[in-house]
Biopython code that builds the backbone (N, CA, C, O; Angstrom):
import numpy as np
from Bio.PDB.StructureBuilder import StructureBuilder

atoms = [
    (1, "UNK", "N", (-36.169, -19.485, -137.033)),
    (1, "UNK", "CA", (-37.268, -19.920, -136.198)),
    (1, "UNK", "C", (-38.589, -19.610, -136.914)),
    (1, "UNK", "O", (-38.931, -18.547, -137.432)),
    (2, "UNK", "N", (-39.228, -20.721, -136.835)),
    (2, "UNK", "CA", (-40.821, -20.165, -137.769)),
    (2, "UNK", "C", (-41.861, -19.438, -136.373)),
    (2, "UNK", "O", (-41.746, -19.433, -135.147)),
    (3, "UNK", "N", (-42.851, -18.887, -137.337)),
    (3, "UNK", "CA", (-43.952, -18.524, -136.328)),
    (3, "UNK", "C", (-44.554, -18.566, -135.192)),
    (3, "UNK", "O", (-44.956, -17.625, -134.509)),
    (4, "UNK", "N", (-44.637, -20.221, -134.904)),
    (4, "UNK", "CA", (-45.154, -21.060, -134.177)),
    (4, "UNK", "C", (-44.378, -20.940, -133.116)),
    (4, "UNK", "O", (-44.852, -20.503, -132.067)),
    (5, "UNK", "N", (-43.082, -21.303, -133.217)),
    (5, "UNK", "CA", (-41.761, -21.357, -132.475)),
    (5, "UNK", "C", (-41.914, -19.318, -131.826)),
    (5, "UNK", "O", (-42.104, -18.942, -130.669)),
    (6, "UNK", "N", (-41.820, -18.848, -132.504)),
    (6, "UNK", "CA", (-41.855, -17.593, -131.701)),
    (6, "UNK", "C", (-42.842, -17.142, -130.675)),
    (6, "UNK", "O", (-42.540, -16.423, -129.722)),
    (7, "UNK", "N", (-44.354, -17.723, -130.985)),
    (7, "UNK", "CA", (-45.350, -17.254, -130.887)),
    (7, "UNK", "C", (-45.328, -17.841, -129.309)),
    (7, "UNK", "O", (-45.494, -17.061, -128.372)),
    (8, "UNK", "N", (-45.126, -19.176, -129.108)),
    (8, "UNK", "CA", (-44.681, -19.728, -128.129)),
    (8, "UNK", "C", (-43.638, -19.129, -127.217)),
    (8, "UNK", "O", (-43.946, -19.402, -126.058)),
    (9, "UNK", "N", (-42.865, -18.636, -127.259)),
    (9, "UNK", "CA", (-42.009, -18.175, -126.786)),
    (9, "UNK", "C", (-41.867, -17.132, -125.744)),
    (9, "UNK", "O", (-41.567, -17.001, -124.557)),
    (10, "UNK", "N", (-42.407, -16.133, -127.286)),
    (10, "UNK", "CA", (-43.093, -15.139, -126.305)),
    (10, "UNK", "C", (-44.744, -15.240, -125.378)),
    (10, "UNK", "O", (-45.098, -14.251, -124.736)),
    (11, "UNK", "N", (-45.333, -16.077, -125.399)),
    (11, "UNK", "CA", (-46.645, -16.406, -124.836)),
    (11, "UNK", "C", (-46.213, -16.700, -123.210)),
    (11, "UNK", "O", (-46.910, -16.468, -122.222)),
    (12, "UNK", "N", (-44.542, -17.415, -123.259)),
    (12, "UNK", "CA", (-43.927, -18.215, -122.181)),
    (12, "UNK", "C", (-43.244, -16.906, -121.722)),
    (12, "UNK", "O", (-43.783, -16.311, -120.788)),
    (13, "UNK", "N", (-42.446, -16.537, -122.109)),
    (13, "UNK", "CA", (-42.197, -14.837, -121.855)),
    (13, "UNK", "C", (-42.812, -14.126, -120.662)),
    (13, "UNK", "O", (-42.460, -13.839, -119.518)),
    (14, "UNK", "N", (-44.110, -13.935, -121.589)),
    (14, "UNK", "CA", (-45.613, -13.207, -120.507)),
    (14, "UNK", "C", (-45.497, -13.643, -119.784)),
    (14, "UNK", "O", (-45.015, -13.057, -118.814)),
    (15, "UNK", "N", (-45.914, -15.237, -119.698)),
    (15, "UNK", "CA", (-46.412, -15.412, -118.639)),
    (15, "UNK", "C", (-45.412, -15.640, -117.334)),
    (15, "UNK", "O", (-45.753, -15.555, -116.155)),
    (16, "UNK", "N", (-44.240, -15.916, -117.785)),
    (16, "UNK", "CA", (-42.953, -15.861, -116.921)),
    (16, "UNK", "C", (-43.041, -14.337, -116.381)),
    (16, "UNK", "O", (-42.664, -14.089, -115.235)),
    (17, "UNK", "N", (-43.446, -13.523, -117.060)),
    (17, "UNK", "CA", (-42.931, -12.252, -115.994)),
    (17, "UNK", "C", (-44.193, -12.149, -115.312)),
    (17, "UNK", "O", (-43.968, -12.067, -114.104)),
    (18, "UNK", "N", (-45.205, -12.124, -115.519)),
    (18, "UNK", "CA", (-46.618, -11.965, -114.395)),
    (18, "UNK", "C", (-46.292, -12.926, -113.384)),
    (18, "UNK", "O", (-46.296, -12.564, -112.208)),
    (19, "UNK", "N", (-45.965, -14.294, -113.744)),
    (19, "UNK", "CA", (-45.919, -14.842, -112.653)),
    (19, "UNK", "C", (-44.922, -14.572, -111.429)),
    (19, "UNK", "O", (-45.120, -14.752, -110.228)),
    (20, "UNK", "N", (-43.912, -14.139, -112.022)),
    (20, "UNK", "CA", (-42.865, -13.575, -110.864)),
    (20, "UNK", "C", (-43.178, -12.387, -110.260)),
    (20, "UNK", "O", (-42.668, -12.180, -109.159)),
    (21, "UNK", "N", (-44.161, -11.262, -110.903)),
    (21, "UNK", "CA", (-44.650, -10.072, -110.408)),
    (21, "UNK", "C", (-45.643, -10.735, -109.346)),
    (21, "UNK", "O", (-45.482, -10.415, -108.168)),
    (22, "UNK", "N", (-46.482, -11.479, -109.620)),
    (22, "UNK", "CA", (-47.498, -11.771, -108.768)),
    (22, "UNK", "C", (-47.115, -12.467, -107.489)),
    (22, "UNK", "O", (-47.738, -12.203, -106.461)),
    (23, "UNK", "N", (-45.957, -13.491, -107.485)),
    (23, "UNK", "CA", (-45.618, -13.812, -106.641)),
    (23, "UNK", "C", (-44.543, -12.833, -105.279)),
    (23, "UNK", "O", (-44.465, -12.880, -104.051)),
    (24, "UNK", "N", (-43.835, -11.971, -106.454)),
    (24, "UNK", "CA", (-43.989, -10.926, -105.259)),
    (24, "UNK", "C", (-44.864, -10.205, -104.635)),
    (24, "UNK", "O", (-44.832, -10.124, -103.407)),
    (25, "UNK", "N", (-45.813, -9.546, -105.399)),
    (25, "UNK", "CA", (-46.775, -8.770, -104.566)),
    (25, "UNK", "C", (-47.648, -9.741, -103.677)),
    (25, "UNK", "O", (-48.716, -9.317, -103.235)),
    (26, "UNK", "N", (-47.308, -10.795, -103.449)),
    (26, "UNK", "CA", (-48.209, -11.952, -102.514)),
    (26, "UNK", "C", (-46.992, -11.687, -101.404)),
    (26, "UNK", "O", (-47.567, -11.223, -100.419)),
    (27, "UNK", "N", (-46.115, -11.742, -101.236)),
    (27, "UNK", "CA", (-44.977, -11.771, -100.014)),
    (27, "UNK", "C", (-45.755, -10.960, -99.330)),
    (27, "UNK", "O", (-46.384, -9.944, -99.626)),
    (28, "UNK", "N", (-45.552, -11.814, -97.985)),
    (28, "UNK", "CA", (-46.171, -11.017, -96.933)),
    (28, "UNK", "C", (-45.749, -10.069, -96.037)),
    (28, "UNK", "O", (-46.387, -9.344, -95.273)),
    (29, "UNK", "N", (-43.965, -10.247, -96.358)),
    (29, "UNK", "CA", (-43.007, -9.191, -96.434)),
    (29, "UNK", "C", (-42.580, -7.967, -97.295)),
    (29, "UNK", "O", (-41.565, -7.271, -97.312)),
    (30, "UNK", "N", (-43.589, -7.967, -97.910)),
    (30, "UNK", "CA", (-43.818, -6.919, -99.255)),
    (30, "UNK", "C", (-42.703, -5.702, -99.023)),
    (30, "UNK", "O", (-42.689, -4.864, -98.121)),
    (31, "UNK", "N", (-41.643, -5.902, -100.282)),
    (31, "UNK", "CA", (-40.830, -4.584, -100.143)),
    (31, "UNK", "C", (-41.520, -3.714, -101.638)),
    (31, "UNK", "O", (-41.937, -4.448, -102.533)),
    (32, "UNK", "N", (-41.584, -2.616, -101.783)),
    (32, "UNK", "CA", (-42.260, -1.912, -103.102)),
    (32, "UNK", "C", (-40.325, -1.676, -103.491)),
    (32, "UNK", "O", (-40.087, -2.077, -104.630)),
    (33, "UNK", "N", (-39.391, -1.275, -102.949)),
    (33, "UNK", "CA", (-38.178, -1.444, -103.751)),
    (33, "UNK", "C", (-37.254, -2.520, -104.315)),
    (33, "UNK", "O", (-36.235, -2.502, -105.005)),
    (34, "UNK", "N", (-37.875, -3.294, -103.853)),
    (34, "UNK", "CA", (-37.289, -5.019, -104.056)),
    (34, "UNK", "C", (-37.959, -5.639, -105.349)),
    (34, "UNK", "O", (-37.442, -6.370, -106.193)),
    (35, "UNK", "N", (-39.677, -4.986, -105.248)),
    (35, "UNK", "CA", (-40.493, -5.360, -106.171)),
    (35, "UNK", "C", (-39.706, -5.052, -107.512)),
    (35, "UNK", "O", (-39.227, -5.808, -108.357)),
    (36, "UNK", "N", (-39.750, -3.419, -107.387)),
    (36, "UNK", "CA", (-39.485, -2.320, -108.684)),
    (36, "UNK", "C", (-38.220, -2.744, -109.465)),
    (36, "UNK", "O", (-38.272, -2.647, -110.691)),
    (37, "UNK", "N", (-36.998, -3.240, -108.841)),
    (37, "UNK", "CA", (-35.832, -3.663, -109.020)),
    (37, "UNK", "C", (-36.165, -5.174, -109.937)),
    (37, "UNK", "O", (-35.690, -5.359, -111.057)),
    (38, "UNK", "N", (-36.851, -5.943, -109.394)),
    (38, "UNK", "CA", (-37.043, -7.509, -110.299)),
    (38, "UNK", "C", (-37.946, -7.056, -111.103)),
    (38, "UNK", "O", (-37.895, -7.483, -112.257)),
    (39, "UNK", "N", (-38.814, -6.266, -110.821)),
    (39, "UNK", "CA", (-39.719, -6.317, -112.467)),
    (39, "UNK", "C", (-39.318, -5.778, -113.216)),
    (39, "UNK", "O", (-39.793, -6.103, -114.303)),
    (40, "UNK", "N", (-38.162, -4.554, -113.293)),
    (40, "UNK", "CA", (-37.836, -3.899, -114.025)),
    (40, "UNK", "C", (-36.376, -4.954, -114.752)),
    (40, "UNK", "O", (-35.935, -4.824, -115.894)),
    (41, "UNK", "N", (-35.849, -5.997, -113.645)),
    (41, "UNK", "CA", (-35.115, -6.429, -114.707)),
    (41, "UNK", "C", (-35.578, -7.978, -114.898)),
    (41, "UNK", "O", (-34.771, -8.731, -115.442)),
    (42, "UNK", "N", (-36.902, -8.519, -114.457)),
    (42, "UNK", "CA", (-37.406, -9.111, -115.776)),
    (42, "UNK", "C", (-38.309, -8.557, -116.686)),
    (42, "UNK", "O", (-39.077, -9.365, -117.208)),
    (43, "UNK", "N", (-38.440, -7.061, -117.096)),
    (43, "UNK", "CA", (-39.069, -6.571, -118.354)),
    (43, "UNK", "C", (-37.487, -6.655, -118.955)),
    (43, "UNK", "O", (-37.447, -7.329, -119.984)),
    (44, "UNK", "N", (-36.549, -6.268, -118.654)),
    (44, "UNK", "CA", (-35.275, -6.510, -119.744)),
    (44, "UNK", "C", (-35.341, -7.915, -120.159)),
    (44, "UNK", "O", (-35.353, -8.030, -121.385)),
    (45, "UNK", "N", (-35.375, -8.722, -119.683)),
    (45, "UNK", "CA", (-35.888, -10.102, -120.072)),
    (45, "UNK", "C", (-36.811, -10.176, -121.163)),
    (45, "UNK", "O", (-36.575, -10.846, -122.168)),
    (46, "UNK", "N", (-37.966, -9.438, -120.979)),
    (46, "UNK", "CA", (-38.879, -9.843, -121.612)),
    (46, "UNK", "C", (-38.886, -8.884, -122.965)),
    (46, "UNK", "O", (-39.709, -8.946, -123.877)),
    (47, "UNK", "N", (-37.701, -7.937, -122.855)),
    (47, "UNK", "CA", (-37.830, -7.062, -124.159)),
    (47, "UNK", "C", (-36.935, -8.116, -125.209)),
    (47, "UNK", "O", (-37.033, -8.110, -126.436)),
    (48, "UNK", "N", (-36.199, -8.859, -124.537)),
    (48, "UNK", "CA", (-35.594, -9.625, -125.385)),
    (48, "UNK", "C", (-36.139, -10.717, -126.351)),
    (48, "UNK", "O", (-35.460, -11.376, -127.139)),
    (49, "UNK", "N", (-37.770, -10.811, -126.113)),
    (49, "UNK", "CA", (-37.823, -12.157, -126.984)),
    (49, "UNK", "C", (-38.990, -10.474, -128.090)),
    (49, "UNK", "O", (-39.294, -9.284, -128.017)),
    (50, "UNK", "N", (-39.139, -11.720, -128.930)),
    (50, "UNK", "CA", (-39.823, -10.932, -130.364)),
    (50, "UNK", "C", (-41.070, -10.910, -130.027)),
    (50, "UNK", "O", (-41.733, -11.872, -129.639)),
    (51, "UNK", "N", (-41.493, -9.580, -130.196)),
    (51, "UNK", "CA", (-43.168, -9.892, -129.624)),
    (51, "UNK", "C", (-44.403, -9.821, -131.194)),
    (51, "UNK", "O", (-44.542, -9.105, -132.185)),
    (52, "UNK", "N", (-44.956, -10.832, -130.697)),
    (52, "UNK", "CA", (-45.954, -10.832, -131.463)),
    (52, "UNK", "C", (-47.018, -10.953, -131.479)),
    (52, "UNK", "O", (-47.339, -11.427, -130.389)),
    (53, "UNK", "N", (-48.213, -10.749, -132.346)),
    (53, "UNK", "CA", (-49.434, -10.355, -132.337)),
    (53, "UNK", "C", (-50.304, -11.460, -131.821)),
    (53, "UNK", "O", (-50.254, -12.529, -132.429)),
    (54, "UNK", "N", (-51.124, -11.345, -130.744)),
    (54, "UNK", "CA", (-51.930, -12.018, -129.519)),
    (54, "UNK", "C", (-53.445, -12.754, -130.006)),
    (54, "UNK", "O", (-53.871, -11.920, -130.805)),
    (55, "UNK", "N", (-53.758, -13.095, -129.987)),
    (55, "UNK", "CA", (-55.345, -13.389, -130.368)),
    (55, "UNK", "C", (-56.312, -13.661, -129.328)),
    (55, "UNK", "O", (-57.348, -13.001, -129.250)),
    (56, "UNK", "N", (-55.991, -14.744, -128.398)),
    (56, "UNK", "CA", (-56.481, -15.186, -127.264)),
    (56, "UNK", "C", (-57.047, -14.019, -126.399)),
    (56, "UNK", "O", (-56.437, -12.950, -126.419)),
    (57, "UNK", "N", (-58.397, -14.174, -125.487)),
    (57, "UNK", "CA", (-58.665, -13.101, -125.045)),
    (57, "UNK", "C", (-57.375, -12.748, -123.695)),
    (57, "UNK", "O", (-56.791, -11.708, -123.393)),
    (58, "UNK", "N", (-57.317, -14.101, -123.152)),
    (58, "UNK", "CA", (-56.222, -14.622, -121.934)),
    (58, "UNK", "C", (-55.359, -13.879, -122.507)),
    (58, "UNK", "O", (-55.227, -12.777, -121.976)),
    (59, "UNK", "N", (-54.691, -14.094, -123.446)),
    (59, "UNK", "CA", (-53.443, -13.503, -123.626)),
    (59, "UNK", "C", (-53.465, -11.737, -123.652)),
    (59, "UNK", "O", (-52.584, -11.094, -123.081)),
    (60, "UNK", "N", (-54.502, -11.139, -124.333)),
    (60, "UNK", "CA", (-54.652, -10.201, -124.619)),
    (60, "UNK", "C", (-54.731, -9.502, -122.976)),
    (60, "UNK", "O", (-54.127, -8.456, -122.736)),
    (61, "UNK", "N", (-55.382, -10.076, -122.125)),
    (61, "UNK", "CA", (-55.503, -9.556, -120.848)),
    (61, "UNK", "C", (-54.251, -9.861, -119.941)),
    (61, "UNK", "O", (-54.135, -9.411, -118.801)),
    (62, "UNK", "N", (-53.441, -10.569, -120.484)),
    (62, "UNK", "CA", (-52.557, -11.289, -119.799)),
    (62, "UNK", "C", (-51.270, -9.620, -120.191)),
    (62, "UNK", "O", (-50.668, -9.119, -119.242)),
    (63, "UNK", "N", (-51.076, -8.996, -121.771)),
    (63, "UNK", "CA", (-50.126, -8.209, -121.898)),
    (63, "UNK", "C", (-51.223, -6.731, -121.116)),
    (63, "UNK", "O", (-50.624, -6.029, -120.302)),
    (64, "UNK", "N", (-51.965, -6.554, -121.263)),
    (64, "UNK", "CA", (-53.085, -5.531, -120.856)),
    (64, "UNK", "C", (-52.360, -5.792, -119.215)),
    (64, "UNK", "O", (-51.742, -4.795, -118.841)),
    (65, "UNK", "N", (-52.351, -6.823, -118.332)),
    (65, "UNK", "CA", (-51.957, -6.784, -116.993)),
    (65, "UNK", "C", (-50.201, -6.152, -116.510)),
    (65, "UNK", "O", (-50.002, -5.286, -115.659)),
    (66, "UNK", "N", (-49.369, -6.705, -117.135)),
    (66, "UNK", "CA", (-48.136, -6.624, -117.473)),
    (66, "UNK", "C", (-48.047, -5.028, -117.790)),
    (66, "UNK", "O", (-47.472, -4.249, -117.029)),
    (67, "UNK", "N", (-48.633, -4.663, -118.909)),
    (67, "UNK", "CA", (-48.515, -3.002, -119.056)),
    (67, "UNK", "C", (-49.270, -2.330, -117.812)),
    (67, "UNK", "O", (-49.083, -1.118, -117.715)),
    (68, "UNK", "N", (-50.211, -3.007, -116.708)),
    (68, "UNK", "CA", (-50.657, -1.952, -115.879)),
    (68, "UNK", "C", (-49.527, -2.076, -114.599)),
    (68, "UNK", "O", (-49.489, -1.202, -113.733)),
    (69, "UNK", "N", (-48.537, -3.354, -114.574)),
    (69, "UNK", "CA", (-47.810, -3.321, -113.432)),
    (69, "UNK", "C", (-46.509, -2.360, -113.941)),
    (69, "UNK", "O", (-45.654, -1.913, -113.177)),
    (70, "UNK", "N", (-46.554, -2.146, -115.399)),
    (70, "UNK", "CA", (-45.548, -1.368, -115.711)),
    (70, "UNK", "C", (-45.651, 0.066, -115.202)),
    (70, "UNK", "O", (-44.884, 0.778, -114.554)),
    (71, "UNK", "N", (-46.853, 0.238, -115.714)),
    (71, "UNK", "CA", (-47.463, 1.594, -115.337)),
    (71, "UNK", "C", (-47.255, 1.745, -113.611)),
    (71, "UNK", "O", (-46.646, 2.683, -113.096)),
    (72, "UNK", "N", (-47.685, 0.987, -113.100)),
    (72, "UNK", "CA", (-48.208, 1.163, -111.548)),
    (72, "UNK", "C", (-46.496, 1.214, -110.958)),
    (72, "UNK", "O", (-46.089, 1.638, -109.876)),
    (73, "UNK", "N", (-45.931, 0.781, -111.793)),
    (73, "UNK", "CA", (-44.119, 0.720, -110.981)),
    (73, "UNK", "C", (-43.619, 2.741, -110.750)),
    (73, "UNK", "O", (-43.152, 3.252, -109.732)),
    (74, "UNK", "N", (-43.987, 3.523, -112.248)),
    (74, "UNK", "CA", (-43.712, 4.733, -112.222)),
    (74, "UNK", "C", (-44.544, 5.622, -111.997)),
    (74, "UNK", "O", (-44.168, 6.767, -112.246)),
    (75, "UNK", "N", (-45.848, 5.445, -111.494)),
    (75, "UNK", "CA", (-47.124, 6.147, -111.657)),
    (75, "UNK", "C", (-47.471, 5.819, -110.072)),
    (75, "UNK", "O", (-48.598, 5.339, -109.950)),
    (76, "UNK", "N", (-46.700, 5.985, -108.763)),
    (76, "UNK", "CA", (-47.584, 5.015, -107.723)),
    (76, "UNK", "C", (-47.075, 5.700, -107.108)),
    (76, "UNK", "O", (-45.988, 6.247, -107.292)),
    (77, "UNK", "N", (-48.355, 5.843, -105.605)),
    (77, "UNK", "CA", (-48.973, 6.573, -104.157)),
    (77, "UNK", "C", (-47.525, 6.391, -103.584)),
    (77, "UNK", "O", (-46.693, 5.737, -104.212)),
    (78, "UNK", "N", (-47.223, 7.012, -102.315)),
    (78, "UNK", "CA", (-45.996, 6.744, -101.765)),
    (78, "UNK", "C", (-46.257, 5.558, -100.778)),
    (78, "UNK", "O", (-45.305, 5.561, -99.999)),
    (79, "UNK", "N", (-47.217, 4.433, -100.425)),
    (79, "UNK", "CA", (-47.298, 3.715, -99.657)),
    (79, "UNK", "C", (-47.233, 2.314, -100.668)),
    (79, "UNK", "O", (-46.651, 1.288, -100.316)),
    (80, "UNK", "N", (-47.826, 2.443, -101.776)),
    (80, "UNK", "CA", (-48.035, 1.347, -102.708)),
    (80, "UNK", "C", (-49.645, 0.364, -102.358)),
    (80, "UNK", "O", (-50.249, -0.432, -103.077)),
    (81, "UNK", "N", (-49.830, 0.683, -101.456)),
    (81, "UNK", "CA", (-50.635, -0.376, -100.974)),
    (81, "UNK", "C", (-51.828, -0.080, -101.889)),
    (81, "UNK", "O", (-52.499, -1.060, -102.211)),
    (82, "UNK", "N", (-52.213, 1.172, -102.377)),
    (82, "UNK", "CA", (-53.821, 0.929, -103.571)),
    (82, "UNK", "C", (-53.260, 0.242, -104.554)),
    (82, "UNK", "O", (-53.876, -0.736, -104.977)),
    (83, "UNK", "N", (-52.086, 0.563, -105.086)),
    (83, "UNK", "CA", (-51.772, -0.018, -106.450)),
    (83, "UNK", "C", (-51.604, -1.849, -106.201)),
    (83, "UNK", "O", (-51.985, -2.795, -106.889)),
    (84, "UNK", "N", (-50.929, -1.780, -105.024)),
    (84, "UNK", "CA", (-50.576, -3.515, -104.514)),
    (84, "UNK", "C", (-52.208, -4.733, -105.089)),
    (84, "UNK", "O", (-52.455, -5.760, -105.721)),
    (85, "UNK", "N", (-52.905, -3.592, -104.260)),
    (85, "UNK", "CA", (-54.916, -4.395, -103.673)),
    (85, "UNK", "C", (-54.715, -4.728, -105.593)),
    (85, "UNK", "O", (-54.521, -5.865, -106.023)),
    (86, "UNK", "N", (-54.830, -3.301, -106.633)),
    (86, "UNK", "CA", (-55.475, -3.413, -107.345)),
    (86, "UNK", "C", (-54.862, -4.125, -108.530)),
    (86, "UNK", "O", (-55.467, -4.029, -109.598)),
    (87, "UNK", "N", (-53.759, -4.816, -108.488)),
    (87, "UNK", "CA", (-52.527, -5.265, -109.205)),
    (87, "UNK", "C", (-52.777, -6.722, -108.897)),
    (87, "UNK", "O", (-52.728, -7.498, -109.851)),
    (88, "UNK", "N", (-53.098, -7.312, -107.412)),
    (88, "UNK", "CA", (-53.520, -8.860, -106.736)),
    (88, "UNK", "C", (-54.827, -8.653, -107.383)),
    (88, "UNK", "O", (-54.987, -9.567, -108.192)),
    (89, "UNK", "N", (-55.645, -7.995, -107.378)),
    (89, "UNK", "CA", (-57.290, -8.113, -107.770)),
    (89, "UNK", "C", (-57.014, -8.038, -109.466)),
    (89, "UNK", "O", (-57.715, -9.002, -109.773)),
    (90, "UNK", "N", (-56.693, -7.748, -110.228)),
    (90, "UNK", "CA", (-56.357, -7.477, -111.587)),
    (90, "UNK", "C", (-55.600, -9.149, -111.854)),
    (90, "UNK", "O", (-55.893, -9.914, -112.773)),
    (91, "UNK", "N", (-54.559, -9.399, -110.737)),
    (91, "UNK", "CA", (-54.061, -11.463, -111.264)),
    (91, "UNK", "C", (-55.112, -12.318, -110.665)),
    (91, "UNK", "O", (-55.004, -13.534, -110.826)),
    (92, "UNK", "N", (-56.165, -11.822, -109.963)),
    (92, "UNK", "CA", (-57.056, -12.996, -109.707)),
    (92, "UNK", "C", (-57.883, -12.961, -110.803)),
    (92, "UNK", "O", (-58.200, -14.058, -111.263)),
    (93, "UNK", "N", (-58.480, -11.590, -111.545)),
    (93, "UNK", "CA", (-59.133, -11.755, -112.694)),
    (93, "UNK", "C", (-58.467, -12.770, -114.083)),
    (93, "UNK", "O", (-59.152, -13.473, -114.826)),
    (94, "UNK", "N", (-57.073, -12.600, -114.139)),
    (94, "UNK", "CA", (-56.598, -12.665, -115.225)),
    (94, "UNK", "C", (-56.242, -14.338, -114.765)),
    (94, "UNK", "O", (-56.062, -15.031, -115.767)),
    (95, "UNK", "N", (-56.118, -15.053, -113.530)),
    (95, "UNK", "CA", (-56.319, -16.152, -113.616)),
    (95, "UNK", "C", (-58.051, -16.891, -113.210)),
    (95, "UNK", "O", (-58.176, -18.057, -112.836)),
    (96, "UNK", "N", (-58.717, -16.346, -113.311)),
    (96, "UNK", "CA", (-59.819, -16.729, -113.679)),
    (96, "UNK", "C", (-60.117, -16.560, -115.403)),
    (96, "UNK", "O", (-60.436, -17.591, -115.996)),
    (97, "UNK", "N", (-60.043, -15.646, -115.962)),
    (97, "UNK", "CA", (-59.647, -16.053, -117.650)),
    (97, "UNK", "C", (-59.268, -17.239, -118.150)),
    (97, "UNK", "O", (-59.907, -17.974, -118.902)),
    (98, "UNK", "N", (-58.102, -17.403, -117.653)),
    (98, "UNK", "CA", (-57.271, -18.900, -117.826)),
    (98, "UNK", "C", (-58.102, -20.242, -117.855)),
    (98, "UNK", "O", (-58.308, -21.206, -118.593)),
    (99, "UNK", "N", (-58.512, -19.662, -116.430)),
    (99, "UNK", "CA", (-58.941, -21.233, -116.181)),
    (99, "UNK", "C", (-60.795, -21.660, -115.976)),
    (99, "UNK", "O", (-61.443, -22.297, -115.146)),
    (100, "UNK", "N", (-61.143, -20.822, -117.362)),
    (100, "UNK", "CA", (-62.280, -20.498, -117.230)),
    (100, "UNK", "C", (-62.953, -21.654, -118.705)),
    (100, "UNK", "O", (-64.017, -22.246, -118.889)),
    (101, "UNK", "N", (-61.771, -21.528, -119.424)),
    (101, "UNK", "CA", (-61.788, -23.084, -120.230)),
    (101, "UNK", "C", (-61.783, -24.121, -119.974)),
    (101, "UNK", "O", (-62.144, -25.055, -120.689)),
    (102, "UNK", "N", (-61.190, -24.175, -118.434)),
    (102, "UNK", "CA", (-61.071, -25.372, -118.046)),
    (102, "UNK", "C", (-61.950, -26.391, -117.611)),
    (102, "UNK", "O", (-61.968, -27.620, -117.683)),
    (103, "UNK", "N", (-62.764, -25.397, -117.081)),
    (103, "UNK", "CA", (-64.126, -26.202, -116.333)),
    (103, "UNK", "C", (-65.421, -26.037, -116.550)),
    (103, "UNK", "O", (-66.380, -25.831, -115.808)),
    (104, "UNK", "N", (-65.203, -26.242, -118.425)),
    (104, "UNK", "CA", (-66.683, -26.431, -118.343)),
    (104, "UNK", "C", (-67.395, -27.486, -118.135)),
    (104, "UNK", "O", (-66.905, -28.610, -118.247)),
    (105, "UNK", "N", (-68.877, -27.242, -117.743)),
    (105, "UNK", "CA", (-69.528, -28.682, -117.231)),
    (105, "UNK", "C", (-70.061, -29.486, -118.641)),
    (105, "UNK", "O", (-70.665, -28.778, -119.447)),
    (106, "UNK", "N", (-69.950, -30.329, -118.841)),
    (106, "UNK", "CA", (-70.591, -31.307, -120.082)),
    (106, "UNK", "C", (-72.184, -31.712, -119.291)),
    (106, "UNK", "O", (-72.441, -32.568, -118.443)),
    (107, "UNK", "N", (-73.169, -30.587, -120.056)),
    (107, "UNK", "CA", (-74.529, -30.466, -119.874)),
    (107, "UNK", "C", (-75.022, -31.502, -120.331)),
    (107, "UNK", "O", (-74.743, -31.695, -121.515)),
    (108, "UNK", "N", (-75.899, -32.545, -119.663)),
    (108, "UNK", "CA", (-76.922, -33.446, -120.525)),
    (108, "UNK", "C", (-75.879, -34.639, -120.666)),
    (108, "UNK", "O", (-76.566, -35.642, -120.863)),
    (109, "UNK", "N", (-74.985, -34.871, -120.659)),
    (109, "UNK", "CA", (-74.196, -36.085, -120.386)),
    (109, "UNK", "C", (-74.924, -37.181, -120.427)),
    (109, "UNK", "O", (-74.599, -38.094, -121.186)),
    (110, "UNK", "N", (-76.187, -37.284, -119.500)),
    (110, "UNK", "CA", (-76.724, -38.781, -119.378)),
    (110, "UNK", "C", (-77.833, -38.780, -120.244)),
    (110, "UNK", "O", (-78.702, -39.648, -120.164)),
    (111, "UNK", "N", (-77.862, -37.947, -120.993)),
    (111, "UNK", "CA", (-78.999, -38.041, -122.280)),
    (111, "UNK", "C", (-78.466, -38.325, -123.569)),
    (111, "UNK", "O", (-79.160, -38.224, -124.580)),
    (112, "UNK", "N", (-77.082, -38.730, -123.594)),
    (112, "UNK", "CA", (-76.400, -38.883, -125.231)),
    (112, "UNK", "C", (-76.916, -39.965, -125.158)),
    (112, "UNK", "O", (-77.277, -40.588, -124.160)),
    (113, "UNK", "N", (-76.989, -40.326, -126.652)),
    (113, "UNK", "CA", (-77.540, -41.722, -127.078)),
    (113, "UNK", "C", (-76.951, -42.849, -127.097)),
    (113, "UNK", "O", (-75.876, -42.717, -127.682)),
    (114, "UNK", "N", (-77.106, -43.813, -126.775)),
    (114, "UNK", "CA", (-75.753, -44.857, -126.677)),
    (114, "UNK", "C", (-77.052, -46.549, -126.777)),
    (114, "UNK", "O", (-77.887, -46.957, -125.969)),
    (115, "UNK", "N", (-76.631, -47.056, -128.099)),
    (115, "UNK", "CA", (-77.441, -47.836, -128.760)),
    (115, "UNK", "C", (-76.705, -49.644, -128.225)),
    (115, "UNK", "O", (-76.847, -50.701, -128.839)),
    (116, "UNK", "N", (-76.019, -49.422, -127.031)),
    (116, "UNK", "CA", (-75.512, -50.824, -126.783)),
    (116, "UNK", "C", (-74.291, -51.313, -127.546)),
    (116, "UNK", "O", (-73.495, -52.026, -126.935)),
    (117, "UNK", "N", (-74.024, -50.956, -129.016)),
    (117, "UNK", "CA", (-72.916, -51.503, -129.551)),
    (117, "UNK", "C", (-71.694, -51.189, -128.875)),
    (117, "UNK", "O", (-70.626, -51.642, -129.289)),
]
sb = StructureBuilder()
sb.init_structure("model")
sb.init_model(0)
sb.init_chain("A")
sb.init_seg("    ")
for serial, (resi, resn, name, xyz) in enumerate(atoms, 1):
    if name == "N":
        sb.init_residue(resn, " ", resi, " ")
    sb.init_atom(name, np.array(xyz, "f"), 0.0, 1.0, " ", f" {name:<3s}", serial, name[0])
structure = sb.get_structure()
């Protein structure tokens, strides 16, 4: 497999496990032992692909998020609920990153030059 092919992979990786973390901590049935159990066995998942070196700021915040839900799984209050707030507030940042490329406005638009041809 070349570079490219990996780099991808694992990028899909990441973002496969945040997204399944995040979508649990959104249940409005929130179990913190139900949580701990799937993230811990999609990080076995995710130890499986080859990890490699990040560039993107997104991405960089994207493994930076992932290591704080790691942290927050063995490091957490007996109710869960500060770590929960600050874990949902930490994926709204990290999808505002994302999609912060997306929408930029094209300034001055009706001032490009356009000579009729």
């Amino acid at each position: 497999m070349n570079e490219k092919e990996l780099r991808i992979r694992y990028i899909r990786v990441l973002e496969k496990f945040s997204k399944r973390s995040i979508a649990l901590l959104k249940l409005s049935d929130f179990d913190f032992e139900r949580f701990k159990i799937r993230t811990q066995k999609n990080y076995e998942e995710m130890k499986k692909a080859e990890e490699v070196t990040l560039t993107s700021s997104y991405l960089i915040n994207l493994k930076k998020f992932i290591e704080l839900i790691l942290r927050s799984i063995h490091n957490h209050s007996k109710t869960f609920e500060n770590e929960r707030d600050t874990l949902l507030k930490e994926a709204n940042l990290l999808q505002k990153e994302k999609n912060r490329n997306n929408y930029k406005k094209d300034k001055h638009k009706h001032k490009k030059f356009d000579d009729g041809y």
